[in-house]
C-alpha positions in Angstrom: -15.2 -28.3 -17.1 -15.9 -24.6 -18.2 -16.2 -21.9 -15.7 -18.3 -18.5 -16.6 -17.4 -15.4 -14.3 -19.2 -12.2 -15.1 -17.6 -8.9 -13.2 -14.3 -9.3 -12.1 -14.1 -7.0 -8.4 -10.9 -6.1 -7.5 -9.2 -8.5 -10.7 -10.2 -11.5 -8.8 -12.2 -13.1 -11.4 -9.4 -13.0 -13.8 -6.6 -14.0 -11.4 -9.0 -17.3 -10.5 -9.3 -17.6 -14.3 -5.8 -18.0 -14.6 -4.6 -19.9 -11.9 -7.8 -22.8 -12.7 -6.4 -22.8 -16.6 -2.4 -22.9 -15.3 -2.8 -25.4 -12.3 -6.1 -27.6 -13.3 -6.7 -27.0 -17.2 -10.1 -25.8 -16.3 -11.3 -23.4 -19.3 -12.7 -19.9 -17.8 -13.8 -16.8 -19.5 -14.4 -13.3 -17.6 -17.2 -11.2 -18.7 -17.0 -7.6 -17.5 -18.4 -4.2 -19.0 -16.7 -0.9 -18.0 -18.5 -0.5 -14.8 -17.8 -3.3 -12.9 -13.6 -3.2 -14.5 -12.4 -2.0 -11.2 -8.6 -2.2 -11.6 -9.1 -1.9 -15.7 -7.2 -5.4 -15.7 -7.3 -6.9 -19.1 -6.3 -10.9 -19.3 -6.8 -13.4 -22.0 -9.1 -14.6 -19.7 -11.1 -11.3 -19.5 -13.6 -9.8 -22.2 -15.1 -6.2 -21.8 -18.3 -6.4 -23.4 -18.3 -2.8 -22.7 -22.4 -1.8 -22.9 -24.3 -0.8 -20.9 -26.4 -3.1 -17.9 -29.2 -4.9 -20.0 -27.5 -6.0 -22.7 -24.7 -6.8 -20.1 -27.0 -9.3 -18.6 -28.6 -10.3 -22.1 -24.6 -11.2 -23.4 -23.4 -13.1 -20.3 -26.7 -15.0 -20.4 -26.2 -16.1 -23.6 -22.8 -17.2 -23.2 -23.8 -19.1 -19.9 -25.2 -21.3 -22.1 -22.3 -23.1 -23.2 -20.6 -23.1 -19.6 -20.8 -25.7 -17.0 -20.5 -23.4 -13.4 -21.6 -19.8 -13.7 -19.2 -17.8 -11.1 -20.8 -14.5 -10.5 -18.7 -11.8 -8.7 -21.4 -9.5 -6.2 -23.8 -8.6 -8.7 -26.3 -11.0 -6.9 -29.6 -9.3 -8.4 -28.9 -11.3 -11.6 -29.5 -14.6 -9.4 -33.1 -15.3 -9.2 -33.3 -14.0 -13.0 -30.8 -17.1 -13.8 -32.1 -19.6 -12.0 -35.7 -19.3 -12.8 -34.8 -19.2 -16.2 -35.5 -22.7 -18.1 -31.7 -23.5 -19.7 -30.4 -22.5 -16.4 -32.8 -24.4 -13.5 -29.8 -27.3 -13.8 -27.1 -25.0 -14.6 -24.8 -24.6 -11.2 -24.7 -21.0 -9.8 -21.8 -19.4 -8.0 -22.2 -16.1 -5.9 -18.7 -14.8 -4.5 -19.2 -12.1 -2.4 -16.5 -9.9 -1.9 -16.9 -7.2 1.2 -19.1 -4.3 1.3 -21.9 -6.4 -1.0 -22.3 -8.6 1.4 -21.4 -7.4 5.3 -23.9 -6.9 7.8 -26.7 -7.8 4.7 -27.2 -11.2 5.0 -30.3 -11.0 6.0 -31.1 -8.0 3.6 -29.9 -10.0 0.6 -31.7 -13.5 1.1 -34.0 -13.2 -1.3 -31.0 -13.1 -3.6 -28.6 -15.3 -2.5 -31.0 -18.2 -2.1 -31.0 -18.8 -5.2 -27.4 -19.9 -5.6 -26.2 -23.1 -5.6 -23.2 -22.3 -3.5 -21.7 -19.2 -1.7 -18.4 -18.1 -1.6 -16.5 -15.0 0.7 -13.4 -13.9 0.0 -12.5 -12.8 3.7 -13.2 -14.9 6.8 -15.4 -11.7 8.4 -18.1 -11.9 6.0 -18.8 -15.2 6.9 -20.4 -13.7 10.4 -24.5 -14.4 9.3 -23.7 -16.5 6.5 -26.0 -19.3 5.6 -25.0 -22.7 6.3 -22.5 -24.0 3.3 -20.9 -20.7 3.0 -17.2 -21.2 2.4 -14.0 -19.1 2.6 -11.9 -18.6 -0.2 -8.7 -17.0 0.4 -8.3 -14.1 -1.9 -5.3 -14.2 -4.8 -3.3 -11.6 -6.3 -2.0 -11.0 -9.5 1.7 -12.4 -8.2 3.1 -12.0 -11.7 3.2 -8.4 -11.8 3.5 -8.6 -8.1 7.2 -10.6 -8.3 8.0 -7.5 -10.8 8.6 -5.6 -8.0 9.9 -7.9 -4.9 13.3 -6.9 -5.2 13.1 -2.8 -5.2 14.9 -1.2 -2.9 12.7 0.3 0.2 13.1 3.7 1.4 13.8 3.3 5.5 11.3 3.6 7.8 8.7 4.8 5.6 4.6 3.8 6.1 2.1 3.8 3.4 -1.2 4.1 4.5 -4.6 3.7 2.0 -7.3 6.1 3.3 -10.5 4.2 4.0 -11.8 6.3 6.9 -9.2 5.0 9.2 -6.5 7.6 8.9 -6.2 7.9 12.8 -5.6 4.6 13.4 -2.7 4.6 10.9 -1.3 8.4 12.5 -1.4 6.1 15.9 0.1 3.0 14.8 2.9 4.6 12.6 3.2 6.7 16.2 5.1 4.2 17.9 7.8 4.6 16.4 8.9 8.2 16.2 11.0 7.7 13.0 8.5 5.9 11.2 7.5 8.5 8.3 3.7 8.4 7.4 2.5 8.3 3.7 -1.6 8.7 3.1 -2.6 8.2 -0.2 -6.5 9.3 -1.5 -7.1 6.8 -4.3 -10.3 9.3 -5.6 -8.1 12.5 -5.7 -4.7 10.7 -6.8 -6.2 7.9 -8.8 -3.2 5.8 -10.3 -3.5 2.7 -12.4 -3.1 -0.9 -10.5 0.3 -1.1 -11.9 1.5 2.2 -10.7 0.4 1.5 -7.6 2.0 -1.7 -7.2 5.0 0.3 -8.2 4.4 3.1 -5.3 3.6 0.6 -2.3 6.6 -1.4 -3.3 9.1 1.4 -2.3 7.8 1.6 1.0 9.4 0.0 4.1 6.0 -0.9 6.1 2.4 -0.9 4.5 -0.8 0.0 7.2 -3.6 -2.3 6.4 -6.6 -0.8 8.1 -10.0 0.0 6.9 -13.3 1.2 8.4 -16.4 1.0 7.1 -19.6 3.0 9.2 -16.9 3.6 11.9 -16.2 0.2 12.4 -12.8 -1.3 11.2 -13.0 -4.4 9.7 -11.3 -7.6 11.0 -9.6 -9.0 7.7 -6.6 -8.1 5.5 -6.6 -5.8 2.2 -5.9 -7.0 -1.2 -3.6 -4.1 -1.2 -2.3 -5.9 2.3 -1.4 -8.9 0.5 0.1 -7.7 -2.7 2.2 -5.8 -0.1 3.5 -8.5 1.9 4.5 -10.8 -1.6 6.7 -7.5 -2.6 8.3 -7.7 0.5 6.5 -5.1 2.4 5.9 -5.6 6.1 2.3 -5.2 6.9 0.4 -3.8 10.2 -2.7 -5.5 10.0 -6.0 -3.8 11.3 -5.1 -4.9 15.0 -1.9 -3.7 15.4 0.2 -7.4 14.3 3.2 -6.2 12.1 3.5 -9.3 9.2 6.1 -9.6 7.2 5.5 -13.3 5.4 3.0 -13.9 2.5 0.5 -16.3 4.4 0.8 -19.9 2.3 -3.1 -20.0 2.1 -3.2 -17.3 -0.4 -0.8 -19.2 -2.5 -2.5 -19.4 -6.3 -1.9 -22.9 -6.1 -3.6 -23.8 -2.7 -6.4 -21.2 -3.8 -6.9 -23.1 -7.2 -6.9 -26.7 -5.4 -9.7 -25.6 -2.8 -11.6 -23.9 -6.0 -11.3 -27.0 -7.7 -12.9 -28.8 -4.7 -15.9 -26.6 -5.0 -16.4 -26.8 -8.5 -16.2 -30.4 -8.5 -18.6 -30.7 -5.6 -20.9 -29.1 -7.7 -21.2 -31.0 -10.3 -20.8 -34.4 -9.3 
Protein backbone atom coordinates (compact mmCIF):
# COMPACT_ATOMS: atom_id res chain seq x y z
CA UNK A 1 0.00 0.00 0.00
CA UNK A 2 1.22 3.56 -0.79
CA UNK A 3 -0.13 6.52 0.91
CA UNK A 4 0.01 10.24 -0.77
CA UNK A 5 -0.37 13.17 1.81
CA UNK A 6 -0.19 16.72 0.33
CA UNK A 7 0.13 19.60 3.24
CA UNK A 8 1.30 18.51 6.30
CA UNK A 9 -0.78 21.02 9.19
CA UNK A 10 0.72 21.17 12.34
CA UNK A 11 3.63 18.13 11.11
CA UNK A 12 0.85 15.68 11.29
CA UNK A 13 1.22 14.40 7.86
CA UNK A 14 4.76 13.54 8.38
CA UNK A 15 4.42 12.09 11.91
CA UNK A 16 1.47 9.65 10.30
CA UNK A 17 4.13 9.04 7.52
CA UNK A 18 6.42 7.77 9.94
CA UNK A 19 4.67 5.88 12.33
CA UNK A 20 2.63 3.82 8.98
CA UNK A 21 6.41 3.08 7.52
CA UNK A 22 7.88 2.09 11.32
CA UNK A 23 4.81 0.06 12.70
CA UNK A 24 2.97 -1.32 9.25
CA UNK A 25 5.69 -0.98 6.33
CA UNK A 26 3.20 1.22 4.54
CA UNK A 27 5.19 3.48 1.99
CA UNK A 28 4.02 7.33 2.44
CA UNK A 29 5.34 10.43 0.88
CA UNK A 30 4.38 14.17 2.17
CA UNK A 31 4.00 16.74 -0.39
CA UNK A 32 4.07 20.27 1.02
CA UNK A 33 5.08 23.79 -0.53
CA UNK A 34 6.23 26.68 1.77
CA UNK A 35 2.83 27.83 2.59
CA UNK A 36 1.19 25.10 3.99
CA UNK A 37 4.99 23.97 6.11
CA UNK A 38 3.55 25.17 9.32
CA UNK A 39 6.17 24.00 11.83
CA UNK A 40 8.95 23.99 8.78
CA UNK A 41 9.35 20.12 9.71
CA UNK A 42 11.43 18.40 7.25
CA UNK A 43 11.27 14.28 7.32
CA UNK A 44 12.41 11.77 4.81
CA UNK A 45 8.99 11.40 4.55
CA UNK A 46 8.39 15.11 3.55
CA UNK A 47 9.18 16.92 0.18
CA UNK A 48 8.80 20.77 -0.24
CA UNK A 49 7.91 21.21 -3.73
CA UNK A 50 8.25 24.83 -2.72
CA UNK A 51 6.06 26.76 -5.76
CA UNK A 52 3.62 28.38 -5.74
CA UNK A 53 -0.41 26.94 -5.62
CA UNK A 54 -1.04 25.76 -9.32
CA UNK A 55 1.82 24.04 -10.00
CA UNK A 56 1.35 22.78 -6.33
CA UNK A 57 -1.77 21.09 -7.34
CA UNK A 58 -0.37 20.17 -10.93
CA UNK A 59 2.87 18.22 -8.93
CA UNK A 60 0.83 16.40 -6.25
CA UNK A 61 -1.57 15.36 -8.99
CA UNK A 62 0.82 13.89 -10.90
CA UNK A 63 2.40 11.96 -8.32
CA UNK A 64 -1.09 10.71 -7.08
CA UNK A 65 -0.87 8.77 -9.89
CA UNK A 66 1.37 6.14 -8.66
CA UNK A 67 -0.25 6.12 -5.04
CA UNK A 68 -2.95 3.89 -3.85
CA UNK A 69 -4.95 6.38 -0.89
CA UNK A 70 -4.53 10.07 -1.43
CA UNK A 71 -4.48 11.65 2.25
CA UNK A 72 -5.14 15.34 1.92
CA UNK A 73 -4.51 17.49 5.01
CA UNK A 74 -7.60 20.64 4.93
CA UNK A 75 -6.94 21.84 1.65
CA UNK A 76 -10.42 20.38 0.68
CA UNK A 77 -11.01 22.73 -2.57
CA UNK A 78 -8.60 20.30 -4.37
CA UNK A 79 -11.44 17.53 -3.80
CA UNK A 80 -13.97 17.78 -6.47
CA UNK A 81 -11.00 18.67 -8.93
CA UNK A 82 -9.57 15.01 -7.97
CA UNK A 83 -12.34 13.06 -8.09
CA UNK A 84 -13.88 14.16 -11.21
CA UNK A 85 -10.77 13.81 -12.80
CA UNK A 86 -10.58 10.41 -14.97
CA UNK A 87 -7.24 8.49 -13.33
CA UNK A 88 -8.64 9.42 -10.04
CA UNK A 89 -12.72 8.47 -10.24
CA UNK A 90 -11.34 4.90 -8.58
CA UNK A 91 -8.53 6.42 -6.81
CA UNK A 92 -9.51 6.48 -2.86
CA UNK A 93 -9.65 10.05 -1.37
CA UNK A 94 -8.84 11.11 2.23
CA UNK A 95 -9.85 14.56 3.70
CA UNK A 96 -8.36 15.08 7.37
CA UNK A 97 -9.58 17.98 8.77
CA UNK A 98 -7.78 19.44 11.40
CA UNK A 99 -9.73 22.47 13.47
CA UNK A 100 -10.45 25.82 12.25
CA UNK A 101 -11.04 24.23 8.46
CA UNK A 102 -13.59 22.46 9.41
CA UNK A 103 -15.59 23.73 12.82
CA UNK A 104 -18.92 25.16 12.68
CA UNK A 105 -18.62 24.64 8.43
CA UNK A 106 -19.91 21.52 7.84
CA UNK A 107 -22.56 22.56 6.27
CA UNK A 108 -20.58 25.49 4.43
CA UNK A 109 -18.06 22.99 3.09
CA UNK A 110 -20.33 20.04 1.65
CA UNK A 111 -19.95 20.77 -1.60
CA UNK A 112 -16.33 19.87 -0.93
CA UNK A 113 -16.21 17.23 1.32
CA UNK A 114 -18.67 15.11 -0.52
CA UNK A 115 -16.46 14.24 -2.69
CA UNK A 116 -14.21 12.22 -0.48
CA UNK A 117 -14.25 8.82 0.04
CA UNK A 118 -13.71 9.08 3.75
CA UNK A 119 -13.39 11.80 6.43
CA UNK A 120 -11.12 12.10 9.11
CA UNK A 121 -10.96 14.80 12.45
CA UNK A 122 -8.26 14.99 14.38
CA UNK A 123 -10.13 16.20 17.65
CA UNK A 124 -13.44 14.62 18.91
CA UNK A 125 -15.26 18.42 18.75
CA UNK A 126 -15.10 18.71 15.16
CA UNK A 127 -17.06 15.71 14.84
CA UNK A 128 -20.33 17.89 16.15
CA UNK A 129 -22.18 18.22 12.25
CA UNK A 130 -20.10 15.75 10.70
CA UNK A 131 -21.50 13.50 8.06
CA UNK A 132 -22.26 10.01 8.82
CA UNK A 133 -18.76 7.90 8.53
CA UNK A 134 -16.77 10.60 9.91
CA UNK A 135 -14.11 9.16 12.29
CA UNK A 136 -11.73 10.41 15.01
CA UNK A 137 -8.28 10.07 14.82
CA UNK A 138 -6.33 10.88 17.72
CA UNK A 139 -3.67 13.32 16.88
CA UNK A 140 0.39 12.21 17.21
CA UNK A 141 3.32 14.12 18.00
CA UNK A 142 6.66 14.04 17.01
CA UNK A 143 7.59 11.87 20.36
CA UNK A 144 11.24 11.55 19.11
CA UNK A 145 12.20 15.01 19.66
CA UNK A 146 9.59 15.10 22.27
CA UNK A 147 11.58 12.19 24.58
CA UNK A 148 14.73 14.78 23.97
CA UNK A 149 13.37 16.76 26.48
CA UNK A 150 11.35 14.46 29.24
CA UNK A 151 13.89 14.51 31.62
CA UNK A 152 14.78 18.49 31.99
CA UNK A 153 14.55 19.80 35.13
CA UNK A 154 11.26 22.15 35.65
CA UNK A 155 11.42 25.43 37.18
CA UNK A 156 8.70 25.23 40.38
CA UNK A 157 5.49 26.41 40.14
CA UNK A 158 5.83 28.00 36.89
CA UNK A 159 2.68 28.13 34.05
CA UNK A 160 3.09 28.49 30.41
CA UNK A 161 0.24 29.70 28.69
CA UNK A 162 -0.12 29.96 24.50
CA UNK A 163 -2.11 33.07 23.70
CA UNK A 164 -5.11 32.08 21.51
CA UNK A 165 -7.60 34.66 22.78
CA UNK A 166 -8.01 33.03 26.02
CA UNK A 167 -5.47 34.82 28.20
CA UNK A 168 -8.14 35.38 30.95
CA UNK A 169 -8.98 32.14 31.35
CA UNK A 170 -5.33 31.17 31.87
CA UNK A 171 -4.77 34.57 34.50
CA UNK A 172 -7.88 32.77 36.38
CA UNK A 173 -6.87 29.31 36.41
CA UNK A 174 -3.05 29.92 37.19
CA UNK A 175 -5.10 32.18 40.00
CA UNK A 176 -5.76 29.47 42.20
CA UNK A 177 -2.91 29.01 43.28
CA UNK A 178 -1.25 32.20 44.44
CA UNK A 179 2.37 30.93 43.83
CA UNK A 180 1.75 29.61 40.57
CA UNK A 181 3.93 32.09 38.25
CA UNK A 182 2.17 32.84 34.83
CA UNK A 183 4.22 32.76 31.47
CA UNK A 184 2.14 34.15 28.12
CA UNK A 185 3.84 33.55 25.16
CA UNK A 186 2.73 35.48 21.51
CA UNK A 187 3.77 32.99 18.91
CA UNK A 188 3.31 36.09 16.01
CA UNK A 189 5.58 38.56 18.00
CA UNK A 190 8.05 35.90 19.53
CA UNK A 191 7.98 33.37 16.75
CA UNK A 192 10.51 30.43 17.69
CA UNK A 193 11.16 27.32 15.68
CA UNK A 194 9.12 23.97 16.80
CA UNK A 195 12.24 22.74 18.37
CA UNK A 196 12.79 25.78 20.45
CA UNK A 197 9.66 25.67 21.64
CA UNK A 198 9.61 22.21 22.63
CA UNK A 199 12.66 23.26 24.45
CA UNK A 200 10.85 26.40 26.26
CA UNK A 201 7.50 24.48 27.33
CA UNK A 202 9.59 21.70 28.65
CA UNK A 203 11.10 23.84 31.50
CA UNK A 204 7.92 24.66 32.75
CA UNK A 205 6.24 23.06 35.83
CA UNK A 206 2.39 23.24 34.47
CA UNK A 207 1.35 24.00 30.69
CA UNK A 208 -2.47 25.95 30.26
CA UNK A 209 -4.13 24.33 27.35
CA UNK A 210 -6.89 26.69 26.49
CA UNK A 211 -7.96 28.13 23.31
CA UNK A 212 -10.83 30.30 21.98
CA UNK A 213 -11.90 30.77 18.75
CA UNK A 214 -14.97 33.69 18.01
CA UNK A 215 -15.11 33.90 21.93
CA UNK A 216 -15.88 30.46 22.35
CA UNK A 217 -13.27 28.02 23.84
CA UNK A 218 -12.97 24.96 22.37
CA UNK A 219 -13.62 21.60 24.07
CA UNK A 220 -10.43 19.48 22.91
CA UNK A 221 -6.68 19.39 23.85
CA UNK A 222 -3.75 21.31 21.92
CA UNK A 223 -0.98 19.64 20.06
CA UNK A 224 1.11 21.84 22.17
CA UNK A 225 -1.18 20.13 25.20
CA UNK A 226 0.09 16.86 24.24
CA UNK A 227 3.65 17.32 23.38
CA UNK A 228 3.50 18.90 26.89
CA UNK A 229 2.20 16.11 28.85
CA UNK A 230 4.88 13.38 26.98
CA UNK A 231 7.71 15.84 28.42
CA UNK A 232 6.36 15.56 31.60
CA UNK A 233 4.50 18.65 31.84
CA UNK A 234 1.28 18.73 33.79
CA UNK A 235 -1.57 20.06 31.73
CA UNK A 236 -4.87 22.26 32.68
CA UNK A 237 -7.08 21.41 30.01
CA UNK A 238 -9.62 23.96 28.66
CA UNK A 239 -12.12 23.02 31.67
CA UNK A 240 -10.08 23.41 34.40
CA UNK A 241 -8.87 19.17 34.70
CA UNK A 242 -5.10 19.41 35.69
CA UNK A 243 -3.52 16.06 33.58
CA UNK A 244 -0.42 14.95 34.20
CA UNK A 245 -0.34 11.30 32.10
CA UNK A 246 0.11 11.16 28.22
CA UNK A 247 -3.43 9.65 27.28
CA UNK A 248 -2.53 5.86 25.66
CA UNK A 249 -4.86 6.75 22.64
CA UNK A 250 -2.36 9.09 21.26
CA UNK A 251 0.23 6.45 21.42
CA UNK A 252 1.96 6.35 17.64
CA UNK A 253 1.40 2.82 17.75
CA UNK A 254 -2.45 2.72 18.60
CA UNK A 255 -2.70 5.84 16.16
CA UNK A 256 -0.96 3.86 13.25
CA UNK A 257 -3.14 0.50 14.02
CA UNK A 258 -6.62 2.59 13.82
CA UNK A 259 -4.97 4.37 10.49
CA UNK A 260 -4.25 1.11 9.21
CA UNK A 261 -7.95 0.04 9.73
CA UNK A 262 -9.06 2.97 7.63
CA UNK A 263 -6.80 2.54 4.88
CA UNK A 264 -7.52 -0.97 4.56
CA UNK A 265 -11.28 -0.43 4.77
CA UNK A 266 -10.74 1.54 1.84
CA UNK A 267 -9.45 -0.43 -0.41
CA UNK A 268 -10.71 -3.78 0.16
Amino acid sequence: MKVLHICNVAGVGGYLAEFMAKYHDIKSLVLITGRYNDYSLSTEFVKNLDCKYKEFFVRCWLKGLFFDIIHIHGEDKTLKILKQTLPYRNKKIIIHYHGSDIRGRWTEKRNRWKYADKIIVSTPDLLEGAPEGTEYLPNVIDEKICSLYQKRSKEKDSCFHVDHEAVKVASDYCARAPQWRLKIHDRKAQPLNHFDFLKKLSSYEYYIDVKKREGKILTAMSLTGLEALFMGVKVITWDGTLISDFPCQHRSFNVALKLKGIYEDLIK
